[in-house]
LOFI-704642 format. One line per 5 residues: number of its first residue (from 1); their letters; for each residue x, y, z of C-alpha. Coordinates in steps of 0.5 Angstrom, whole numbers, plus 500, padded with zeros to 3 digits. Each point is the difference from the previous one (the first is absolute). Example, Ala and Ser with C-alpha at 12.3 -4.5 7.8 and 13.67 -1.06 7.14 Angstrom:
BEGIN
1> AS> 525,491,516 ~ 502,507,498
//
This chain:
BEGIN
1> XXXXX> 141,323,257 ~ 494,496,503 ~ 503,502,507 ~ 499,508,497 ~ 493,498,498
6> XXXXX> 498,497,506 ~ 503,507,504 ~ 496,505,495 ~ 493,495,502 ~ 502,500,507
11> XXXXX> 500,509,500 ~ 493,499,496 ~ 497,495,503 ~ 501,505,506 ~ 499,507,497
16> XXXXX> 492,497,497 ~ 498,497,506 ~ 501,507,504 ~ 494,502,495 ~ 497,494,499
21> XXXXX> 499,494,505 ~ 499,494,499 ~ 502,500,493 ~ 501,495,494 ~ 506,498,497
26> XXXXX> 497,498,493 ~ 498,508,499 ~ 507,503,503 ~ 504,494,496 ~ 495,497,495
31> XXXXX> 507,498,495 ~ 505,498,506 ~ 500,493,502 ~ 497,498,506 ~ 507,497,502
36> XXXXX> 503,507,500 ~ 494,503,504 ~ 500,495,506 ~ 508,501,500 ~ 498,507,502
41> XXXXX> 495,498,504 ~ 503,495,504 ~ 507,505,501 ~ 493,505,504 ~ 497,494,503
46> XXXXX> 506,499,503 ~ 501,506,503 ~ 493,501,502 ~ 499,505,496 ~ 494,498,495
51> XXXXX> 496,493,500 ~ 496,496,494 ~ 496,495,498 ~ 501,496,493 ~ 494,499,495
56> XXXXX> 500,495,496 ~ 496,502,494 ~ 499,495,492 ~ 500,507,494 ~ 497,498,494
61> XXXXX> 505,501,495 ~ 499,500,492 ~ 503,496,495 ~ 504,503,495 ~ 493,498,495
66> XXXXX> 496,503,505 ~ 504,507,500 ~ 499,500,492 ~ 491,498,501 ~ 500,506,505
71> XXXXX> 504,505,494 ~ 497,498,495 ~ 494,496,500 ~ 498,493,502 ~ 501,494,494
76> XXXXX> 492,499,500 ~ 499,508,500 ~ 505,500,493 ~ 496,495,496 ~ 494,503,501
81> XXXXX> 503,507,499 ~ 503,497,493 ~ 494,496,499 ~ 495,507,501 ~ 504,504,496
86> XXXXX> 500,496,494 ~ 495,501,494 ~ 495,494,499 ~ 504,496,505 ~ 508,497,501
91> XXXXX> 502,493,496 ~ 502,497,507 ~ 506,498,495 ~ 502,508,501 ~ 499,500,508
96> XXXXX> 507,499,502 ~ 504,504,493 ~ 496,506,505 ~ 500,498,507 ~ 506,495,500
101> XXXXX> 500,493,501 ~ 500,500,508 ~ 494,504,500 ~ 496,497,494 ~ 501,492,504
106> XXXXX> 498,503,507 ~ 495,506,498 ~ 495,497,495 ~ 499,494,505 ~ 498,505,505
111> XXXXX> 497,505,496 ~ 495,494,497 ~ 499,498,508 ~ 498,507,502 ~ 495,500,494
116> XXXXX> 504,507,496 ~ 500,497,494 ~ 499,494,496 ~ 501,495,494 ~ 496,501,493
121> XXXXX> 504,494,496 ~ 508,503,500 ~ 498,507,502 ~ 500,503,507 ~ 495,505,500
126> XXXXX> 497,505,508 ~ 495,497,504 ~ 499,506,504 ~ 501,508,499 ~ 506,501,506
131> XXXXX> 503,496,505 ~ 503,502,507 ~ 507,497,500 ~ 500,497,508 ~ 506,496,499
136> XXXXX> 504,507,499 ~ 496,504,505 ~ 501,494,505 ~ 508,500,499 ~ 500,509,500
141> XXXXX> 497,498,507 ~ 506,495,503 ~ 505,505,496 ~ 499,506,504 ~ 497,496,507
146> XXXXX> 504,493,500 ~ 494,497,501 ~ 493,499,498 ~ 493,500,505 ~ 497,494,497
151> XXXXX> 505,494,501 ~ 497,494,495 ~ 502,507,494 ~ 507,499,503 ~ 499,492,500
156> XXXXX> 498,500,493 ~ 506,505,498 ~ 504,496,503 ~ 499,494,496 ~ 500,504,495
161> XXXXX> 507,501,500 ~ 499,507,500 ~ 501,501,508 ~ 505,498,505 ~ 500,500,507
166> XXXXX> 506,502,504 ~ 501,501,507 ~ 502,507,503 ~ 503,502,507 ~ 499,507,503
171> XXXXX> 500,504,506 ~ 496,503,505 ~ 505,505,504 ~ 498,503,507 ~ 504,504,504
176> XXXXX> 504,496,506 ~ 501,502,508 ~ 506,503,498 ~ 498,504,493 ~ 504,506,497
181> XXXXX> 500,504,494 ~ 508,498,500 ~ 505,494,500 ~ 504,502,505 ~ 507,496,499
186> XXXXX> 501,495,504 ~ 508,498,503 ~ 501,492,500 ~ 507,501,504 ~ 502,503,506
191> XXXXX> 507,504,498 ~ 507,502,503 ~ 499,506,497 ~ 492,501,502 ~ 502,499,508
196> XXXXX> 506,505,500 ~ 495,505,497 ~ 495,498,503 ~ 496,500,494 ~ 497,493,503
201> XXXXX> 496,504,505 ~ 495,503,494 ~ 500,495,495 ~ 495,495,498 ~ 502,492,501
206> XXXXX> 497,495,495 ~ 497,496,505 ~ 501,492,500 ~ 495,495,496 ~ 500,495,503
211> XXXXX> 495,496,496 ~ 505,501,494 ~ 502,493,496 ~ 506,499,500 ~ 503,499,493
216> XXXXX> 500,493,498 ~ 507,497,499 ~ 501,495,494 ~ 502,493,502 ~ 500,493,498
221> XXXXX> 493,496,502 ~ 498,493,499 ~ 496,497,494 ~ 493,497,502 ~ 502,493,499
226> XXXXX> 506,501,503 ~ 496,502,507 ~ 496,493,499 ~ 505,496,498 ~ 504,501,507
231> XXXXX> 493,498,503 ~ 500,494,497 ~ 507,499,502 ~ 500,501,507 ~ 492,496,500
236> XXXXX> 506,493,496 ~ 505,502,505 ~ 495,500,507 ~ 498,493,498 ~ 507,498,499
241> XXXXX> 500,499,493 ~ 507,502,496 ~ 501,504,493 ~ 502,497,494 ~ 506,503,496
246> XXXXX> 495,502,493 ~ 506,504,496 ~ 499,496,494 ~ 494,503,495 ~ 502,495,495
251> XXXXX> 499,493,501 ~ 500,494,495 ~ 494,496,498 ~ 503,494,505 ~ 498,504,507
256> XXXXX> 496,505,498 ~ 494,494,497 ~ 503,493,499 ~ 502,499,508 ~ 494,503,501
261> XXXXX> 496,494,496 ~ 497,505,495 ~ 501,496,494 ~ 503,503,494 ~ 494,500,496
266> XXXXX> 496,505,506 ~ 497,506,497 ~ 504,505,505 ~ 506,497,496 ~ 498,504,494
271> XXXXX> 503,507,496 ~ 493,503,502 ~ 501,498,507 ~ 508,502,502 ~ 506,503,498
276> XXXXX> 505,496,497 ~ 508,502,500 ~ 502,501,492 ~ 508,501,501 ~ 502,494,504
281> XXXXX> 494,496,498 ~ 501,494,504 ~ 505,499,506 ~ 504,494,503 ~ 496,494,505
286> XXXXX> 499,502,506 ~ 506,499,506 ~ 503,503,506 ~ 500,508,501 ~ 505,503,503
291> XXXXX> 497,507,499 ~ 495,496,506 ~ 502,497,506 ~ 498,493,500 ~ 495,501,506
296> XXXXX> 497,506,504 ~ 502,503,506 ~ 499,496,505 ~ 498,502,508 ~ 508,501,503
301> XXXXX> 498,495,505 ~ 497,495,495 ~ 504,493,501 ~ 504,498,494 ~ 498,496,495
306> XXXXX> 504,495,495 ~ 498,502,492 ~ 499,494,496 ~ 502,503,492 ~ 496,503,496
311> XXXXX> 499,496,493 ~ 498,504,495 ~ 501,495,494 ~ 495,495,504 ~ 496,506,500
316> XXXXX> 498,501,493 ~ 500,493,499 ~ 495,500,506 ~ 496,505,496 ~ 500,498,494
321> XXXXX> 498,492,501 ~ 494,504,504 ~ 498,504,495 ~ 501,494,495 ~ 498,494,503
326> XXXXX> 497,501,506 ~ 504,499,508 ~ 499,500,507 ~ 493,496,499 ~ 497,505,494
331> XXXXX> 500,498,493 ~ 503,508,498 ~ 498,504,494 ~ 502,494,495 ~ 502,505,494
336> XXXXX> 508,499,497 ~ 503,506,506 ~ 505,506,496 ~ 507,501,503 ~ 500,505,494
341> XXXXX> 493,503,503 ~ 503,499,508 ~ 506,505,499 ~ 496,505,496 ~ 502,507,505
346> XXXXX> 494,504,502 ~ 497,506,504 ~ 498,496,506 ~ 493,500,500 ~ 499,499,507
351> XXXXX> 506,499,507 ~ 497,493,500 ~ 506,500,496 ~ 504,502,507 ~ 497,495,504
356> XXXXX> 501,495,496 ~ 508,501,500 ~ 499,500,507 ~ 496,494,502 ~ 505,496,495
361> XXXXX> 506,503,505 ~ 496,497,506 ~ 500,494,497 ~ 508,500,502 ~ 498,500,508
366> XXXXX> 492,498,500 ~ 497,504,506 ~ 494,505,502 ~ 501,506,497 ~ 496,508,499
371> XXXXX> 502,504,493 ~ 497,506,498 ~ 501,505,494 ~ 498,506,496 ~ 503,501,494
376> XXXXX> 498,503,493 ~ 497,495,495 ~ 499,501,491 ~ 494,498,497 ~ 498,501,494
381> XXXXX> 493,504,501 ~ 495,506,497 ~ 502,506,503 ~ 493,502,504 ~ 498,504,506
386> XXXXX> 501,492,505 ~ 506,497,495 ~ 507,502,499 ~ 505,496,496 ~ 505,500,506
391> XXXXX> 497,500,508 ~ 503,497,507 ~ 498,493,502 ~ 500,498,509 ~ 501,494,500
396> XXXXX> 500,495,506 ~ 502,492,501 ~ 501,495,506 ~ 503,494,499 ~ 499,494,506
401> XXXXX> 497,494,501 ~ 494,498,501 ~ 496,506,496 ~ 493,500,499 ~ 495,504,496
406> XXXXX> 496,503,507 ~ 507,502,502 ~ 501,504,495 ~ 492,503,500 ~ 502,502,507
411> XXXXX> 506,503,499 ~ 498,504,494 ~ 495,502,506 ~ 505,502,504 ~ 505,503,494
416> XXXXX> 494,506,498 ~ 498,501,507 ~ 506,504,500 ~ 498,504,494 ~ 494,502,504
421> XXXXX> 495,495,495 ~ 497,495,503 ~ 494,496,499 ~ 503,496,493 ~ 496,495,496
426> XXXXX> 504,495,496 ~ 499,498,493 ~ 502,493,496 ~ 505,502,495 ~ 505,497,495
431> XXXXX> 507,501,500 ~ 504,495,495 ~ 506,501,507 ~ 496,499,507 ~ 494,495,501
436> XXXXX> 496,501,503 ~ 499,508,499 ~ 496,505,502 ~ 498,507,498 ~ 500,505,506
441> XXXXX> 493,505,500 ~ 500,506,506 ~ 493,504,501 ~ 502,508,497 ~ 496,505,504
446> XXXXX> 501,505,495 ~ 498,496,494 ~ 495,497,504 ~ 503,492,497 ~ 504,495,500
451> XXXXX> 506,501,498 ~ 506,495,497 ~ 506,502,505 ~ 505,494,499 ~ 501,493,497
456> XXXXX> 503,494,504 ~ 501,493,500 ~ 504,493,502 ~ 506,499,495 ~ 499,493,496
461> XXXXX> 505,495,500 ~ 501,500,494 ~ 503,507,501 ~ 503,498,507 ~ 503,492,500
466> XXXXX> 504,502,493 ~ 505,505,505 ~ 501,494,505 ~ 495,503,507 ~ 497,495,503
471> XXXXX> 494,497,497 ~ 496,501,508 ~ 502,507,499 ~ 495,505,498 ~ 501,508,497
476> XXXXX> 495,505,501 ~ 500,506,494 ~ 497,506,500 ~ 500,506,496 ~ 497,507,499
481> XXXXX> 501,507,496 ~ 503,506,504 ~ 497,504,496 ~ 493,498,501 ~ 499,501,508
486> XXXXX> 505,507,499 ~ 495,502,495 ~ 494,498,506 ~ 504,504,506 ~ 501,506,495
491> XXXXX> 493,501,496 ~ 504,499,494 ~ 495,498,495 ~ 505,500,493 ~ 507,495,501
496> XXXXX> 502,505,495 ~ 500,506,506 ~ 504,495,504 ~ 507,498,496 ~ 502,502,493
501> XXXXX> 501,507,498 ~ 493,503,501 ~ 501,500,508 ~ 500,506,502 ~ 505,502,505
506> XXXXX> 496,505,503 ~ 497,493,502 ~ 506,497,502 ~ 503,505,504 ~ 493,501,504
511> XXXXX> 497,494,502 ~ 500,497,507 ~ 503,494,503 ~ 496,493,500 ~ 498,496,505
516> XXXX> 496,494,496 ~ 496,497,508 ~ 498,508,500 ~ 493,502,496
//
């Protein structure tokens, strides 16, 4: 049907042009859609046959309150018609019996502004012998033009509530190189039965668009986070670093705080702060994992090693007593420790979680080693434009000796540099799990401040020497959320735009490929 329109528009379009050029669409077609319009108007164009300019135009439109103050008057004009026509003046408690409500409320005030009447005790009575009813006179204006001369009328009509503005497309149509009164019909193939006539030699061929698009083809594509998480991947992988395995969304209360030194009275430990697991409540003390392997994969030609075994007894043991009384030189939290408390199964609120397993692994074979993970993590957080009850963490560790604080400034340095951020400020800060530590601040050029990008420090011993790694070797730790540079790279400025049910997939289908070095 909307091709037979567009035909039929196509033959009028041509058959007004002969009489009239140029010639405006919104006096040919004021009620067809200007969609309808430009498709005639693009099939003459193509062919040379006519050629337009759009006009892009805003029409003051009436309300349908605003229809009824042009038919019948405006609510000041009836209130002072009721109050004039009234002998010896209106009780102002009769008004809205004989205007209506609306126009008794909006009316008499305007009416009293305007000095057409006034008050004598509860009585309305005329101030004046006739008026000039400008409000409906000005809305006949608009209703028969769409417009009005004087624009703070419109201005004021609009806050009014009695206009509204709508944008208009039209047309202005000329006759092009090619013009003809009609369309002639134009073949798109090249037929056996044209060349065996010879009908081919007389017929009108549609010529080739070759700046037509193609029609898009549905197809996968990657979500934003994904894009950045493979930069960060191949930014771990370029410095050497290995990925840890991050398949377990629910740890115990043991490796997600109490190996990591948070003690149990620690305020993230609360219901307001994380999501507890109901059914089952709690889990069984820590041991091996045949879900895991024991180690990371190491470089093929990395020489073999004898692993000492791990002793997971020992290590809750060694945890307890460092909670309870102190060891490896610190005197501990001093509180009675929970093993209750400590097998409670939760969300992992942070993939520390994950390092902690691991570091506690590479204590069956002490030696240099780089791990990495991004991975999602639960926190039992108000849902607002920055913060979701659920995000990704990146997270970096590297174990070696002799590990100093200016070597993790300076790796820090050299770890943002491949993002394209440079020139950090660091900032003292607490974590109850790495001592010292430090908050990572990067210049934002399009907010024109600093901005908290990452958080680091040096693994206590307290969390380290419980899980037997030497006590001369040291563990940077790092983190940063993924979402906070995707947002940055992509000017998403609500968290909720970007994961959850809100993201559009427009959005996602469209966005370009990341590069985290490139502005």
């Amino acid at each position: 049907m909307a091709q037979g329109l567009a035909q039929d528009l196509t033959s009028q379009i041509l058959s007004e042009l002969s009489t009239t050029s140029p010639l405006l669409s919104a006096d040919i077609f004021p009620s067809v859609p200007s969609t309808t319009v430009k498709s005639s108007l693009d099939r003459l164009g193509s062919r040379e046959m006519v050629t337009y300019e759009t006009i892009d135009r805003e029409e003051a439109v009436l309300t349908p309150e605003a229809e009824g103050i042009a038919k019948e008057g405006s609510h000041e004009a009836k209130v002072f018609e009721a109050v004039q026509q009234a002998v010896g003046g209106l009780k102002i408690g009769d008004l809205p019996g004989i205007v209506g409500k609306e126009s008794a409320k909006v009316g008499q005030g305007k009416a009293f502004k305007e000095g057409w009447i006034k008050k004598d005790k509860d009585t309305l009575r005329p101030n004046i012998d006739s008026i000039t009813d400008t409000t409906r006179e000005q809305l006949q204006t608009i209703q028969q033009t769409r417009t009005y001369s004087d624009p703070r009328v419109v201005a004021d009509l609009r806050k009014r509530k009695l206009v509204n503005m709508q944008k208009v497309i039209s047309f202005r149509v000329f006759k092009g190189p090619k013009y003809a009164a009609e369309l002639v019909k134009e073949e798109t193939d090249l037929t056996a039965d044209m060349i065996a006539s010879g009908a081919w030699k007389t017929a009108t061929f549609k010529p080739y668009n070759f700046k037509a698009r193609g029609a898009i083809t549905p197809s996968g594509a990657l979500h934003p986070l994904n894009k950045v998480r493979h930069e960060f991947r191949q930014i771990f992988f370029e410095m050497g670093f290995e990925e840890m395995p991050t398949n377990r969304y629910v740890e115990t209360g043991f490796w997600n705080f109490d190996a990591l030194f948070v003690p149990q009275q620690h305020p993230a430990r609360d219901l307001q702060d994380t999501f507890y697991i109901s059914d089952p409540l709690y889990a069984d003390k820590p041991r091996a994992d045949p879900s895991i392997s024991p180690t990371p994969i190491t470089q093929a030609n990395a020489p073999k090693q004898e692993s000492k075994p791990l002793d997971y007894e020992t290590y809750w043991d060694s945890v307890r007593e460092v909670h309870e009384n102190g060891k490896y030189g610190s005197i501990g939290y001093r509180y009675p420790w929970s093993e209750k408390e400590s097998l409670r199964l939760v969300l992992r609120t942070h993939t520390t979680a994950i390092s902690t397993y691991m570091l506690h692994k590479l204590a069956a074979n002490p030696r240099p080693a780089r791990y990495f993970s991004i991975d999602r993590v639960f926190r039992n957080e108000t849902v607002d434009a920055t913060h979701l009850a659920e995000f990704h963490q990146v997270e970096g560790v590297i174990a070696d000796f002799g590990l100093n604080l200016g070597g993790l400034i300076g790796f820090m340095e050299t770890f943002f540099a491949k993002m394209g951020v440079h020139g950090l400020r660091f900032k003292p800060a607490y974590n109850p799990y790495t001592e010292p530590s430090l908050e990572i601040f990067g210049w934002h050029q399009g907010l024109g401040k600093w901005v908290e990008i990452g958080n680091s420090g040096m693994f206590r011993p307290e969390m380290l020497e419980p899980m037997g790694l030497p006590r001369d070797m040291k563990v940077y730790g790092w983190g940063l959320s993924l979402e906070r540079p995707t947002m940055i790279k992509y000017g998403v400025k609500n968290i909720r735009e970007l994961l959850g049910h809100k993201v559009d997939l427009n959005f996602i289908e469209s966005n370009p490929a990341v590069r985290l070095e490139k502005e």
